[in-house]
C-alpha positions as CSV (number, residue, x, y, z in Angstrom):
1,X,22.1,18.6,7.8
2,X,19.3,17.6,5.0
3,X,16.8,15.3,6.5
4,X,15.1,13.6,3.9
5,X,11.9,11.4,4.5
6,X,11.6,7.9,3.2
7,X,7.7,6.7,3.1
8,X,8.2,2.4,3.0
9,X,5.3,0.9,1.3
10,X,3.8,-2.2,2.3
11,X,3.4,-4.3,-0.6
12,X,0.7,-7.3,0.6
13,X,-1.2,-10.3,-1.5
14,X,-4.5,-10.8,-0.8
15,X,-6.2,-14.1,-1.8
16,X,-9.9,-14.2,-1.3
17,X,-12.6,-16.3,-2.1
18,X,-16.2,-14.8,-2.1
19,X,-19.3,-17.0,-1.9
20,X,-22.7,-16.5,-2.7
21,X,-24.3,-15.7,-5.9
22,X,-21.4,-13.9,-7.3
23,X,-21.1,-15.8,-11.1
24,X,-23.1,-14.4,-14.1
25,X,-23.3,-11.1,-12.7
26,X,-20.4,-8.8,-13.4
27,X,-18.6,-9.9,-10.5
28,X,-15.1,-10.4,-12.5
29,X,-15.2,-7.7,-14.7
30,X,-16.4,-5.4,-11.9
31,X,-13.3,-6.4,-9.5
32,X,-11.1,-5.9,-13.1
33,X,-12.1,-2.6,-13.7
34,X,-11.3,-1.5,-10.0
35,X,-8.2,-3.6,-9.5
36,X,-6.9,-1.4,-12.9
37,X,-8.2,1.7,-11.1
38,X,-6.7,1.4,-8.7
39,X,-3.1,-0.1,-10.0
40,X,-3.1,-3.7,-9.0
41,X,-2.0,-6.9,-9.9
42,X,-3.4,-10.1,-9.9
43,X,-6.1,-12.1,-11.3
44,X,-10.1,-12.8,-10.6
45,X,-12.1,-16.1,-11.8
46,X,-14.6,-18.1,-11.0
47,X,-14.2,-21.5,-9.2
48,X,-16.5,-24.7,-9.8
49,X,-18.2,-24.6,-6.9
50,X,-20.2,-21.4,-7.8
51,X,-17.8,-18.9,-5.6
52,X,-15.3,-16.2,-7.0
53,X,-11.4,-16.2,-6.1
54,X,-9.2,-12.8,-6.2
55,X,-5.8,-12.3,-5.6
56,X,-4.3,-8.7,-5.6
57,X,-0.9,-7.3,-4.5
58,X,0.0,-3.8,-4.3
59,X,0.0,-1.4,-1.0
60,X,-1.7,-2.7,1.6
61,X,-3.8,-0.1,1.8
62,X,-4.9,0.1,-1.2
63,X,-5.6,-3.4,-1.6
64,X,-7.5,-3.1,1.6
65,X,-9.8,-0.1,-0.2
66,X,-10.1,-2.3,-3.4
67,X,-11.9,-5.0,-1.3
68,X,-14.0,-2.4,0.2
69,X,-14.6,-1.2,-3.4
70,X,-15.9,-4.7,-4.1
71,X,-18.1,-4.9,-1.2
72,X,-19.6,-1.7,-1.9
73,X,-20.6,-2.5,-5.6
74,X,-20.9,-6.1,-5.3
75,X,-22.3,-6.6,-1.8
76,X,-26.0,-7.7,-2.8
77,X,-24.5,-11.1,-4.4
78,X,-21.5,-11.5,-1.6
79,X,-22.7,-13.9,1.4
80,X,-19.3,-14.7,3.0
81,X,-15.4,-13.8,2.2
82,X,-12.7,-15.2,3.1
83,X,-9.5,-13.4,3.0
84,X,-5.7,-14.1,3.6
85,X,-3.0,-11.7,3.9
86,X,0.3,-12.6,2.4
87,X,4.0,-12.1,1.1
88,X,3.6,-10.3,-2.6
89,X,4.4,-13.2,-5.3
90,X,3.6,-11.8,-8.5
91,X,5.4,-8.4,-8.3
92,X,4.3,-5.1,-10.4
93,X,2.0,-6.8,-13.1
94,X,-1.5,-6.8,-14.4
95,X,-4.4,-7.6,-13.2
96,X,-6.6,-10.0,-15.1
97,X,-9.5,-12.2,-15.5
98,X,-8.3,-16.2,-15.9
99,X,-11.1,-18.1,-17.6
């Protein structure tokens, strides 16, 4: 008998929103470059009332890593984040910078 082992990914959506003085200092094309490093999708821009909002999909725990990427480069600007863990949406995709 052949046992073969199946390893079942799971494939989560976070959508966060970071406050603090995260606009006009790299903060979206820091979290691009490690989203695409990292082989995410979804999409980073900044909102009107000064904060950031970032949605990625992909392994859960790599998303999870991504975010800690985040903190660790963008910490100094990054007074609160709020994060919620969801169903995928988007699928297998891009991640990208909305203006």
């Amino acid at each position: 008998m052949i046992y073969v082992k199946i390893r079942i990914m799971a494939v989560k959506r976070a959508e966060v929103e970071y406050s603090g003085a995260v606009q006009r200092v790299g903060f979206r094309f820091t979290a691009e470059r490690l989203a695409r490093r990292a082989g995410l999708s979804g999409y980073v821009k900044n909102l009107y009332n000064g904060g950031v909002e970032l949605a990625a999909e992909g392994e859960e725990a790599v998303v999870r890593a991504f975010l800690d990427d985040i903190d660790g480069e963008m910490g100094r600007y990054i007074d609160g984040r709020s994060v919620e863990w969801l169903e995928p949406k988007e699928g297998p995709g891009r991640f990208e910078i909305k203006f």
